[in-house]
LUMKE-897990 format. One record per residue (C-alpha): x, y, z. Coordinates in pm, 1 decimal, decimal comma. Layout:
REC        px        py        pz
REC         X         Y         Z
...
END
This chain:
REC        px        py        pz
REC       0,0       0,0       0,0
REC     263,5     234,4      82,0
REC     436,4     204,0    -246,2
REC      78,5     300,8    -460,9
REC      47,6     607,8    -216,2
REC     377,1     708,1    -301,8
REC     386,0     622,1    -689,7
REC      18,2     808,6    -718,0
REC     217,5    1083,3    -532,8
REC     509,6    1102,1    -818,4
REC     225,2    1073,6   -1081,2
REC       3,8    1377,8    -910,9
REC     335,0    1594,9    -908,0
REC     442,9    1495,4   -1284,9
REC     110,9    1595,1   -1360,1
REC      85,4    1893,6   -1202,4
REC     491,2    2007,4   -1375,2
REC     361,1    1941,9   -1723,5
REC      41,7    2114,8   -1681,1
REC     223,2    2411,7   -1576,7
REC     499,9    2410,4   -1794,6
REC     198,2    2349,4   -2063,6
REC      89,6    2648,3   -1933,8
REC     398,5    2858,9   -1874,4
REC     476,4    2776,5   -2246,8
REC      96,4    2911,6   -2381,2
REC     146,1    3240,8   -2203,1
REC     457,0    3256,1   -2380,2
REC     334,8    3200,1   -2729,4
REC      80,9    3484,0   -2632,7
REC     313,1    3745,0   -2484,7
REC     523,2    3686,8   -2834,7
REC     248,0    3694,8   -3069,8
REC     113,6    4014,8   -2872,0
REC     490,4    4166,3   -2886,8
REC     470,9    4107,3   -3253,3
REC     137,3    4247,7   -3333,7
REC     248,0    4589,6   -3160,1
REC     575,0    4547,2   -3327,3
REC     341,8    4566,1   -3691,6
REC     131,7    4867,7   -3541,1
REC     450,8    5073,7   -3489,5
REC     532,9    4993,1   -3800,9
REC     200,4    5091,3   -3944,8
REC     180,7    5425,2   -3704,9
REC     552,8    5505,3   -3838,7
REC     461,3    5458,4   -4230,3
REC     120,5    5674,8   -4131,3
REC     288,2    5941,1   -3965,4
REC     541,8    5977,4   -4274,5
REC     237,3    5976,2   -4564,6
REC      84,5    6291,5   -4344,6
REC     400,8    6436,7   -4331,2
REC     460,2    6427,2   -4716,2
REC      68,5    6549,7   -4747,6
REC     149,1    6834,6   -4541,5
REC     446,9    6971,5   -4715,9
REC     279,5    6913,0   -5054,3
REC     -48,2    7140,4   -4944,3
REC     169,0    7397,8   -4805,3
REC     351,9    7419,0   -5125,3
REC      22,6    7407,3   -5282,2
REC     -63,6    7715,7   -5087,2
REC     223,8    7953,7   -5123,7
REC     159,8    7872,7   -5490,9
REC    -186,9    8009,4   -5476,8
REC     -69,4    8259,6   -5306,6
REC     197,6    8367,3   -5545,7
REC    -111,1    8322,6   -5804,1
REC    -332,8    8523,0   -5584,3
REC     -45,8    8791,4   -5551,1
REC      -2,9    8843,9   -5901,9
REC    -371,4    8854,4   -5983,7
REC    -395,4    9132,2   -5720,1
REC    -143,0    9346,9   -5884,0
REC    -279,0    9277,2   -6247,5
REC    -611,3    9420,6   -6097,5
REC    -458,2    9726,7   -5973,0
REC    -274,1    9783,5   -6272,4
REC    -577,2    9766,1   -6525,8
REC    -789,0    9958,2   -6218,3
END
């Protein structure tokens, strides 16, 4: 009898070590895919934040050109006025 107790004993323990290494290894797997999914939004937020910086400088050149247009229609106007 004493030799059951003892070998359900080593059984209940192996048990329990792979069900938390089982475990252990899971969180694992979701801590890296998580890392990796923020790694692809920086990535995303960085490419973003470039396309809106190129947008900007193109409408501000966009602007001082209609302002240059604007300028130059103004002074036409006075001209013939």
């Amino acid at each position: 009898m004493g030799v059951s107790v003892l070998a359900v004993g080593c059984i209940s323990v192996v048990l329990v070590v792979v069900v938390w290494q089982v475990a252990a290894t899971w969180r694992a797997r979701m801590l890296s895919a998580r890392e990796r999914q923020n790694q692809e939004l920086v990535v995303k937020c960085v490419r973003l934040l470039e396309e809106n910086a190129e947008l900007q400088r193109r409408t501000l050149a966009e602007i001082a050109q209609v302002r240059e247009v604007t300028s130059a229609m103004e002074k036409m106007m006075r001209a013939v006025g």
